[in-house]
NUKE-109183 format. One record per residue (C-alpha): chain; residue number from 1; x, z, y. Coordinates in Angstrom, 3 decimals. Layout:
NUKE-109183
NODE   kette    nr         xx         zz         yy
NODE       A   NUM          X          Z          Y
...
//
This chain:
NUKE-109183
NODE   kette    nr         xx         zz         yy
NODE       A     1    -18.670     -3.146    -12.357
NODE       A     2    -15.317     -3.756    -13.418
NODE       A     3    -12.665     -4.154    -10.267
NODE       A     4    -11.043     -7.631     -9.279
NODE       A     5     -7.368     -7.864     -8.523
NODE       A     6     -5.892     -8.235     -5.219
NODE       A     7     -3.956    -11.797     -4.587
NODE       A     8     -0.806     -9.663     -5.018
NODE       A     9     -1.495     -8.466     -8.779
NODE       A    10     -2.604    -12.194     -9.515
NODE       A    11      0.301    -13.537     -7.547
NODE       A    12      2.383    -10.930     -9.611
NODE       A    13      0.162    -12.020    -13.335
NODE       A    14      1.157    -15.448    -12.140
NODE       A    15      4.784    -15.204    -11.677
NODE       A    16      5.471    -13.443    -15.285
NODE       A    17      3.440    -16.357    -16.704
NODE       A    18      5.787    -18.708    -14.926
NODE       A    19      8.772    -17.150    -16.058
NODE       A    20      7.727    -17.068    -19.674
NODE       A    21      6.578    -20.612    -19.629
NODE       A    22     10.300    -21.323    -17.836
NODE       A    23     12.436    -19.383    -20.743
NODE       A    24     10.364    -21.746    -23.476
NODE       A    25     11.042    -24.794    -21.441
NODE       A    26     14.780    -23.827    -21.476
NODE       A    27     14.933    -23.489    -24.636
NODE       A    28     13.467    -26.322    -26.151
NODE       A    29     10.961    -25.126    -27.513
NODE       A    30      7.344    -25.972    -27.219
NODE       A    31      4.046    -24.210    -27.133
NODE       A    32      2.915    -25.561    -30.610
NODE       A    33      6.485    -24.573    -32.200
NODE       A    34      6.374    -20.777    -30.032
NODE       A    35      2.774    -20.429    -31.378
NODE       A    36      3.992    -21.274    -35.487
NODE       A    37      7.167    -19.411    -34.962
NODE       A    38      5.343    -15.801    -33.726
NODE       A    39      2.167    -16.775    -36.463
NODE       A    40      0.166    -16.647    -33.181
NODE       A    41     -3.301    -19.201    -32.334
NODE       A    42     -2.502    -22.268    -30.558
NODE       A    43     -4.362    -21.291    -27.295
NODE       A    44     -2.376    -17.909    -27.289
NODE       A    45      1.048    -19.667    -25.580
NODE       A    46     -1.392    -21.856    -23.288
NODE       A    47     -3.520    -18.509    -22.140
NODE       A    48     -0.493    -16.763    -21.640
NODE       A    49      1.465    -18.923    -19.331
NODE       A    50     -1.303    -19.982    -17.544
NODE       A    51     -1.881    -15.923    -16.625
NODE       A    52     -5.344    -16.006    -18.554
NODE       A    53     -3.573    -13.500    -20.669
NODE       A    54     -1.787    -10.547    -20.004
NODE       A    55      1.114    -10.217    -22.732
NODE       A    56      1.651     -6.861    -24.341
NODE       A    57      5.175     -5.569    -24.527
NODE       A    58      5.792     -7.353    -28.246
NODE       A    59      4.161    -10.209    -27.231
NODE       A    60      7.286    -10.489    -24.779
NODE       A    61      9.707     -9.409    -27.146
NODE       A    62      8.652    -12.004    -29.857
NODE       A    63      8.254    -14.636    -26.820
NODE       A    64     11.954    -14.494    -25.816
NODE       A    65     13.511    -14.048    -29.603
NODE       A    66     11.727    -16.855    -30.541
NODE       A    67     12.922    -18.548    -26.954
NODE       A    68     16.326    -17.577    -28.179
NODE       A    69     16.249    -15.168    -24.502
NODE       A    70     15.812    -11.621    -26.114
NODE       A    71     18.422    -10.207    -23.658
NODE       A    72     16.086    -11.120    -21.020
NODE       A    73     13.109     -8.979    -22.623
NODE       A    74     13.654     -5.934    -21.201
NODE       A    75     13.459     -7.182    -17.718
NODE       A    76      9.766     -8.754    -18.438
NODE       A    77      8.633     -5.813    -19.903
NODE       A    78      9.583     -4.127    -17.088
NODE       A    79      7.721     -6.562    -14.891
NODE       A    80      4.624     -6.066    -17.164
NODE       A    81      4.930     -2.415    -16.750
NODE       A    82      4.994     -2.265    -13.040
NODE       A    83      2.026     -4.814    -13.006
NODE       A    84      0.058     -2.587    -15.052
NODE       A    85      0.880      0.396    -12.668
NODE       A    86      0.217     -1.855     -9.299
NODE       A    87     -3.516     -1.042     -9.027
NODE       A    88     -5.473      2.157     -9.567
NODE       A    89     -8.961      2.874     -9.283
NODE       A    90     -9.765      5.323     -6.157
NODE       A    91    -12.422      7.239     -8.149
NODE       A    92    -10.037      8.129    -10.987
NODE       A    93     -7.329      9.462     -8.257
NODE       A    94     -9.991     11.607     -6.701
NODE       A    95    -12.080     12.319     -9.136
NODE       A    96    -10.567     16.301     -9.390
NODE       A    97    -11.286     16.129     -4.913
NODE       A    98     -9.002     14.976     -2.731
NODE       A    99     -6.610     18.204     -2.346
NODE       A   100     -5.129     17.106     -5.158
NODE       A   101     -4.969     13.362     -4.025
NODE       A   102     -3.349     14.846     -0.933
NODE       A   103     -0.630     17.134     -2.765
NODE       A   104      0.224     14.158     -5.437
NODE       A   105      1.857     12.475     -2.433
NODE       A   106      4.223     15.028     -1.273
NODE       A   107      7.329     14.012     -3.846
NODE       A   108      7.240     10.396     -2.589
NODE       A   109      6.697     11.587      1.310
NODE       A   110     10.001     14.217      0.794
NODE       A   111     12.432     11.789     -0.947
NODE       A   112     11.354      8.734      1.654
NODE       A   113     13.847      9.163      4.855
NODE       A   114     12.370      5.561      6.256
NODE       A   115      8.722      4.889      6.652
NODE       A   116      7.046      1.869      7.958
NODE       A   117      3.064      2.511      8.265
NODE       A   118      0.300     -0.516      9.822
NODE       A   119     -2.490      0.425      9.978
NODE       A   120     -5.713     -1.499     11.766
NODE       A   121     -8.286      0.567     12.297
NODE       A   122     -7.694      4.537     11.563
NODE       A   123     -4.540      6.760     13.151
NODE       A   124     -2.395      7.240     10.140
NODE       A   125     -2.539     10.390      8.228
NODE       A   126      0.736     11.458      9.473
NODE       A   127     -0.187     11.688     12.811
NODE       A   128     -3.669     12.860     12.376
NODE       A   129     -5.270     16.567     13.805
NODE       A   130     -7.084     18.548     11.502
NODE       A   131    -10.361     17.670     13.272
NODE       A   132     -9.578     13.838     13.120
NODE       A   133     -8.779     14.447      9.215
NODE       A   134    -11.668     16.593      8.719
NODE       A   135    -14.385     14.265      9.865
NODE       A   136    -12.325     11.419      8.040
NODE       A   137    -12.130     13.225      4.441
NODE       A   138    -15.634     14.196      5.112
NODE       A   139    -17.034     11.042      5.028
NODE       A   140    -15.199     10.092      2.474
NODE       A   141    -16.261     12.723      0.022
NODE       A   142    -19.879     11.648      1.030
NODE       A   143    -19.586      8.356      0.064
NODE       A   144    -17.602      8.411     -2.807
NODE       A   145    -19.557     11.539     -4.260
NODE       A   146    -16.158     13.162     -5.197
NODE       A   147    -15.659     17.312     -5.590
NODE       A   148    -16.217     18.798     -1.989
NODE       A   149    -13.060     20.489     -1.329
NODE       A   150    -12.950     19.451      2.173
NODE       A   151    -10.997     22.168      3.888
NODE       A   152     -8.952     22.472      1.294
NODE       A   153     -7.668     18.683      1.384
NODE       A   154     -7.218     18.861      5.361
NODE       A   155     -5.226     21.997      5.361
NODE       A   156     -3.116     19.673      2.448
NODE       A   157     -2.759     17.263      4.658
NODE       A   158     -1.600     18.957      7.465
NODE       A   159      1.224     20.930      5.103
NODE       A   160      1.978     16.994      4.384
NODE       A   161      2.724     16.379      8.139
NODE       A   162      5.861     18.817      8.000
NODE       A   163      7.976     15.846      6.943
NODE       A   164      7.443     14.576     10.764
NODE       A   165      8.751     17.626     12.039
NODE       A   166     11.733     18.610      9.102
NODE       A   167     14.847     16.587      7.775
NODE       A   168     15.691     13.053      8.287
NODE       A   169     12.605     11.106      8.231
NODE       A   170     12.034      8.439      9.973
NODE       A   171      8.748      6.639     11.527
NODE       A   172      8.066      3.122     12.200
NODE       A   173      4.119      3.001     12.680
NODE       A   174      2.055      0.042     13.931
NODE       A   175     -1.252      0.339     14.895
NODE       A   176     -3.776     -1.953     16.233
NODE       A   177     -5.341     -1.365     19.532
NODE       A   178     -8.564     -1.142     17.898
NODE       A   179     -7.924      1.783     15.933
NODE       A   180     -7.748      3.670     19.088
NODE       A   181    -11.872      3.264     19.379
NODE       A   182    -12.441      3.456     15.903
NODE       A   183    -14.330      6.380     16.321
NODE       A   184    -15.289      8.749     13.558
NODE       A   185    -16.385     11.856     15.565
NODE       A   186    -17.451     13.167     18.953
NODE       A   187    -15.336     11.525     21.974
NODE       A   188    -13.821     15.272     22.890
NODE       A   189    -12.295     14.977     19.181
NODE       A   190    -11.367     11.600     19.737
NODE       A   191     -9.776     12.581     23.272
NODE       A   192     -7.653     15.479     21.525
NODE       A   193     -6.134     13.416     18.559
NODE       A   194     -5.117     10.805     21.215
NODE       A   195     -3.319     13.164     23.183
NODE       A   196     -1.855     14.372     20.385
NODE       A   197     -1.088     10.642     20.065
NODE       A   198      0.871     10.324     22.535
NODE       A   199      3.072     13.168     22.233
NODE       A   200      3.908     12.277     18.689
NODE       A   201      5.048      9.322     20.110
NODE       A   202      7.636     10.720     22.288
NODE       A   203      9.735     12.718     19.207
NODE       A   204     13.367     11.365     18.517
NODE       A   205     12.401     10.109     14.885
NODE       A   206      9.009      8.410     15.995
NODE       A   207      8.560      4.823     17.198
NODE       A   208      4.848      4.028     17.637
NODE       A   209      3.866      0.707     18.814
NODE       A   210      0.550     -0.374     20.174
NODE       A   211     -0.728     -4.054     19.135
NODE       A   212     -2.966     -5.003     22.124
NODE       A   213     -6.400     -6.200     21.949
NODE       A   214     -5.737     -9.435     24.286
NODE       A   215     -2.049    -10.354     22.327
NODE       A   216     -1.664    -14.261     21.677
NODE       A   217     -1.211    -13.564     17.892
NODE       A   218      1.621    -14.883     15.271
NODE       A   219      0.479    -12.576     12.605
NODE       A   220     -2.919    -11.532     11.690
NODE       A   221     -4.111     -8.564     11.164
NODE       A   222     -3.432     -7.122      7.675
NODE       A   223     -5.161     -4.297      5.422
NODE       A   224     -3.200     -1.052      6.463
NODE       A   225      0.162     -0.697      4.727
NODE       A   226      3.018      1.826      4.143
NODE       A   227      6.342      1.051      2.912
NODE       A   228      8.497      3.769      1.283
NODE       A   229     12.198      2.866      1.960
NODE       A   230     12.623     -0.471      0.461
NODE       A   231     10.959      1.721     -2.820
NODE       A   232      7.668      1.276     -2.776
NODE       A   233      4.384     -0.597     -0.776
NODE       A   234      1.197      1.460     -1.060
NODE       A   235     -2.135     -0.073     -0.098
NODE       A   236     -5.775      1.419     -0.181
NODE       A   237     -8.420     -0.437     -0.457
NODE       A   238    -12.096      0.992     -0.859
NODE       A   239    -12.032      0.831     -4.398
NODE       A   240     -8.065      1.472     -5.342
NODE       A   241     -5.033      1.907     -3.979
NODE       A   242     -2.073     -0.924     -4.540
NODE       A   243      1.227      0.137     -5.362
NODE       A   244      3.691     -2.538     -5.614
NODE       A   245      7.033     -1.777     -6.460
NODE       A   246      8.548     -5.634     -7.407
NODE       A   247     11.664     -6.250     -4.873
NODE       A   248     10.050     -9.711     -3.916
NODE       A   249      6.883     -8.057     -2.972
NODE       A   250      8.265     -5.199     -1.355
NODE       A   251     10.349     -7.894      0.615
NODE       A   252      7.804     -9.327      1.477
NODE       A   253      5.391     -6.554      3.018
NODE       A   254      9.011     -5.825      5.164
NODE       A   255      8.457     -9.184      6.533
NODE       A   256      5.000     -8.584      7.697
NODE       A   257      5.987     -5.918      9.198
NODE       A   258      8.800     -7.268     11.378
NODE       A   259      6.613     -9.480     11.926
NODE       A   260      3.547     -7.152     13.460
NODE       A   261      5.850     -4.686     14.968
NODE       A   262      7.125     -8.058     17.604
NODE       A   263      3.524     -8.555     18.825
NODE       A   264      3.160     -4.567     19.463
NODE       A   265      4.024     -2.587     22.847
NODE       A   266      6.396      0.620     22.909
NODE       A   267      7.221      3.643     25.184
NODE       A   268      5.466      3.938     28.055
NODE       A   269      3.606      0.967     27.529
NODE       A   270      2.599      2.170     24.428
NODE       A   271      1.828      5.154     25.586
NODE       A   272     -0.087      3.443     28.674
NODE       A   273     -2.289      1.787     26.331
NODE       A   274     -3.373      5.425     24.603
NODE       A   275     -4.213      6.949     27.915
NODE       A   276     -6.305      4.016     29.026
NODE       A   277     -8.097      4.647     25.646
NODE       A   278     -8.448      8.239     26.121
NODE       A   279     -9.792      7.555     29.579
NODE       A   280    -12.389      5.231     28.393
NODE       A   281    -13.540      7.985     25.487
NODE       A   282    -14.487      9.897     28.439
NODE       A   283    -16.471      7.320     30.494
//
């Protein structure tokens, strides 16, 4: 079953079409004469801009020579590489186990000094125990019928957490209430990972923010998110992960994320909100 696009790779398909069909306009030039000129059908120009068609790389090149906009080629080919990059299937990332998932993470985690993490309904890997992670990657291995290299990947993903603890990192993490009864385990492990919660929460680099349950909204809730510097978005969904690297985009995630992080509680409050959690995994 082949895997549909996220509204951000079609917004993305649909903004190179729109730029294309922009430099013809410019120019003069119209989709019958672009079509003769590159000795391509008719309905090629009219797929194209209407992102039915992906170009290749020479289809963009003989667009904007025949546009009379070659120095502008490079740039859309650019664009078309980074769409082809934005989404990768899951099951091809993990297919050697998830270790290796894990470890192919720890460049981008070293070189990022701010990160900005939402998530809705799981405690971010970051600030995960090794029991939390464990029961986690387990069930993901089941489901996915992946290699089982289970201890293996949480013992990776602990090394991964050093970054909280070592140079000059910094965390800006959202989370939905929620997320703090999304249990995946017994409530003893749930108890311990939001204790260790809370005294994440309390380090010099770390601001963790609670969105309440009861909070008169003016953003909805969102798939998780992280956002590498102003580098990089990452998303996972169940069947890929996103990466979106186009400024605009990027931008735009930023946003969203100002946008969640003014509904959510800090500090003590914050903090207030884990204990009253922790409290209730116990009743």
């Amino acid at each position: 079953m082949p895997i549909e696009p996220t509204p951000a790779i079609g917004e993305a398909r649909a903004a190179l079409a729109a730029r294309l069909r922009e430099i013809r306009v410019d120019a003069g030039v119209t989709a019958i004469d672009l079509a003769r000129r590159a000795a391509w059908p008719r309905s090629k120009v009219s797929k194209i801009e209407h992102a039915r068609q992906t170009p290749t790389a020479d289809d963009i090149r003989v667009w904007c020579e025949h546009a009379g906009a070659l120095d502008q080629a490079a740039d859309l080919i650019a664009t078309r590489h980074a769409l082809e990059g934005m989404w990768v299937e899951l099951r091809r990332l993990q297919r050697t186990g998830l270790r290796h998932f894990q470890d192919s993470f720890v460049p981008l985690w070293e070189r990022t000094r701010q990160f900005r993490v939402y998530e809705a309904g799981v405690i971010p890997g970051l600030f995960q125990t090794s029991a939390y992670a464990r029961a986690r990657m387990r069930r993901i291995i089941e489901f996915n019928g992946i290699p089982d290299d289970l201890e293996q990947a949480v013992q990776a993903r602990m090394d991964r957490q050093r970054v909280v603890y070592t140079g000059d990192h910094t965390f800006a993490v959202v989370l939905e209430e929620n997320a703090l009864f999304a249990r995946i385990g017994d409530t003893n492990m749930m108890a311990a990972q939001l204790a260790h919660l809370i005294t994440i929460a309390v380090l010099p680099n770390v601001s963790l923010g609670i969105i309440p349950r009861d909070t008169d909204r003016t953003m909805w809730a969102s798939p998780g998110f992280w956002i590498y510097d102003d580098e990089r978005v990452i998303v996972e969904t169940p069947s890929a992960q996103l990466t979106i690297t186009q400024p605009r985009e990027v931008a735009l995630y930023a946003r969203t994320f100002v946008e969640l992080s003014s509904m959510a509680v800090v500090g003590s409050a914050a903090r207030r909100i884990i204990a009253d959690a922790i409290g209730q995994q116990a009743d």
